[in-house]
C-alpha positions in Angstrom: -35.7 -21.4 18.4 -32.7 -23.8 17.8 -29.1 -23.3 17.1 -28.6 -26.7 15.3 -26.5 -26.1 12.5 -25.3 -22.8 13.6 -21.6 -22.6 13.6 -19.2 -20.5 15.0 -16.8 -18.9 12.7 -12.9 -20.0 13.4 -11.6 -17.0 15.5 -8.9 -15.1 13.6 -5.2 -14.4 15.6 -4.9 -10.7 16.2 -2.0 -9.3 13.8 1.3 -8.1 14.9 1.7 -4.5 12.1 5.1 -3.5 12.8 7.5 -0.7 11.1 11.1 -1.0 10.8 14.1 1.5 9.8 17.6 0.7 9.1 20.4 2.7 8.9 24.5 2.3 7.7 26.7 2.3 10.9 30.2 3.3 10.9 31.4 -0.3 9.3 28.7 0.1 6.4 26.6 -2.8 8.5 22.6 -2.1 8.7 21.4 -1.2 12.1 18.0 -0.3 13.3 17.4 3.2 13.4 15.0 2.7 16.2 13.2 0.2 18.0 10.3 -1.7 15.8 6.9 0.3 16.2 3.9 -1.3 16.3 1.5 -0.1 14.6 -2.4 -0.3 14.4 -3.3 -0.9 11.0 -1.7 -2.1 8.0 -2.6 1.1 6.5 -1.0 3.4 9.0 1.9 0.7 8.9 2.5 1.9 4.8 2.1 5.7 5.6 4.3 5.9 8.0 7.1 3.8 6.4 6.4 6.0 3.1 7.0 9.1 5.1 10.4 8.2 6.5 11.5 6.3 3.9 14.0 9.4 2.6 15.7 9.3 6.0 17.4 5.5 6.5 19.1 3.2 4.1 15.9 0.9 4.2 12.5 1.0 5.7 9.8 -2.1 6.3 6.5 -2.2 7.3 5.1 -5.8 7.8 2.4 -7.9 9.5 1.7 -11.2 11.0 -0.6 -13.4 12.5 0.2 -13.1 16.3 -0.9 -14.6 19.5 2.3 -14.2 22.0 0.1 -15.4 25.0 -0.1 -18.7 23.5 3.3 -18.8 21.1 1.7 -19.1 17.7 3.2 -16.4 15.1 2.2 -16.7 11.2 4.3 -16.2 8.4 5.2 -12.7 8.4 4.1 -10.6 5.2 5.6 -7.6 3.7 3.5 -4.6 3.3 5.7 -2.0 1.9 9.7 -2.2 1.5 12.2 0.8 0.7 15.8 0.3 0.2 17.9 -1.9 2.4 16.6 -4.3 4.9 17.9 -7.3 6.7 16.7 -10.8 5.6 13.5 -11.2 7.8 14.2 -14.6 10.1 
C-alpha cells in the first residue's frame, strides 16, 4: 500500500474564545468588570455574554486564532457585542 499523494491537511491554530464585561467607573471611564474568561466554545462564548449582558455598560465575546507557545495570534473576530466596549487593539 503507498502513501504517494497522500497529504496531510495544514494543522489549524487552537482558538483563543474569550468573554469580556465592562462597566462605568466613578469618572464615566469603561473598566472591566472582571478579568477576561476564556471560554470553550464559541457558542458558550455568545450565551454567556447574552446572559449578563443586562448587568454592565457593554459585554464582548470574541475569538482568535491562538498559539501563545509559539507567538502567533490571528485577527481577532467578534462574536456577539452588547453596549459599550473599548476599541479592541
Amino acid at each position: 500500500m503507498s502513501n504517494t499523494g497522500h497529504i496531510l491537511p495544514e494543522q489549524k491554530m487552537p482558538k483563543l474564545i474569550v468573554v469580556a464585561a465592562f462597566n462605568r467607573g466613578d469618572e464615566g471611564d469603561l473598566q472591566p468588570a472582571f478579568d477576561p474568561r476564556q471560554m470553550q466554545s464559541e457558542h458558550a462564548a455568545i450565551r454567556l455574554a447574552k446572559m449578563i449582558e443586562d448587568h454592565h455598560a457593554g459585554v464582548i465575546a470574541w475569538s482568535r486564532e491562538a498559539n501563545p507557545a509559539i507567538g502567533a495570534y490571528g485577527e481577532p473576530t467578534i462574536l456577539y457585542q452588547s453596549g459599550e466596549v473599548p476599541d479592541m487593539e
